[in-house]
N, C-alpha and C positions, 0 to 999 in steps of 0.2 A: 504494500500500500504506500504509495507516493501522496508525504504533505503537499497539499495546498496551501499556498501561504498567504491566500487572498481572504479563503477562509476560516486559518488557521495564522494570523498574525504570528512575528518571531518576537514575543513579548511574555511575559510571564501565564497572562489569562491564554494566549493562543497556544501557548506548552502543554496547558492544564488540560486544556480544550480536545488540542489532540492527543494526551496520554488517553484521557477517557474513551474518545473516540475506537481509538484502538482499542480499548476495553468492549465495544459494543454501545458504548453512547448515541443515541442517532442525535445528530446536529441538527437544528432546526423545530423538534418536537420540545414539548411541554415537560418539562419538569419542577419538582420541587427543588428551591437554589436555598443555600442555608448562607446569611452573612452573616461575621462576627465583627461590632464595634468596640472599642474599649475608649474608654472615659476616666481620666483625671479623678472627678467627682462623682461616688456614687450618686447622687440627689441628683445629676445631668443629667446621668444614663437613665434614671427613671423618666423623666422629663422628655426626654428623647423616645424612652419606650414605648407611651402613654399616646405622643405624636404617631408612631406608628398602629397601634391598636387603634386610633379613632378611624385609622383609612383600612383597617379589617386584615392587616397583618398578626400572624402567630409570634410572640414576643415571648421571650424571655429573658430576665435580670440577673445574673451573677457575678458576686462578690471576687476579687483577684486576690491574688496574692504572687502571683508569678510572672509580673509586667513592670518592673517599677516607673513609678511614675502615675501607674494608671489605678485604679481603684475597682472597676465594674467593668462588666463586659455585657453589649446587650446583643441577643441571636434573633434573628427574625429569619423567617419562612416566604419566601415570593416563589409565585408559579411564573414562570417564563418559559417563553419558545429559546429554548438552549443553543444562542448564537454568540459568537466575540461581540457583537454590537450589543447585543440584551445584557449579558453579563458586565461588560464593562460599561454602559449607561449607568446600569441600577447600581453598580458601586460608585459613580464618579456622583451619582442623583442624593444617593448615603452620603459619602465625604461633605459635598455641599451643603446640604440639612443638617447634618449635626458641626459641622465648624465651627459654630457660633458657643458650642457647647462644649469644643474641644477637643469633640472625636474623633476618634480614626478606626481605617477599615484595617480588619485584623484578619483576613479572609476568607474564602468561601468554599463550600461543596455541594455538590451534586447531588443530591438523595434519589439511590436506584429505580424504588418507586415511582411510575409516573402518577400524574395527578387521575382521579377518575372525571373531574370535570373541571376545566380551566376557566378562570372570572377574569372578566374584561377591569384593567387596573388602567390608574393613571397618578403618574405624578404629580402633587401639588408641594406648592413652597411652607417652610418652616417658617412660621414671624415668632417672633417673641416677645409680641404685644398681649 
């Protein structure tokens, strides 16, 4: 099997992209994508969580100890058509949203399972008014 590298960027998510692939990933379809952020201040990463749950993301909050600097770690769940553009939006859409809060992407996998039924998502802005 010969990379594509139009599809398969030479960049860390297009590495990831095609080790999986070679696993049997099919590029393009639906799957569950796991990211992980981490935050300075656990009270942010709640704050940041909370922003995620109101738009119907699976969220969870974890306390660190093995990041210094960082305090919380928060994991969210998003269903995506599994491309280098889906992947690297939705993390560059995270970075941007939480910045204001401190976070960073700490990041992401694949979960083998596909979804049994994919919901129409859209990104909207973080205010912190």
């Amino acid at each position: 099997m010969k990379r594509d590298f139009k599809v398969f960027p030479k960049d860390d998510n297009g590495d990831v992209l095609w080790s999986a692939h070679q696993h049997g990933l099919k590029i393009g379809e639906a799957y569950i994508v796991q990211y992980a952020l981490i935050f300075p201040e656990f009270n942010d990463a709640l704050k940041f969580s909370v922003f995620l749950l109101r738009q119907g993301y699976w969220v969870q909050v974890n306390e660190l100890e093995d990041h210094p600097g960082y305090t919380a770690e928060v994991l969210l769940k998003m269903i995506l058509d599994v491309t280098h553009e889906e992947i690297t939006g939705a993390e560059d859409w995270l970075a941007k949203q939480s910045a204001s809060l401190k976070g960073k992407n700490d990041g992401w996998e694949i979960q083998q399972d596909q979804p049994k039924e994919v919901a129409d998502y859209e990104f909207i802005e973080l205010s912190n008014g």
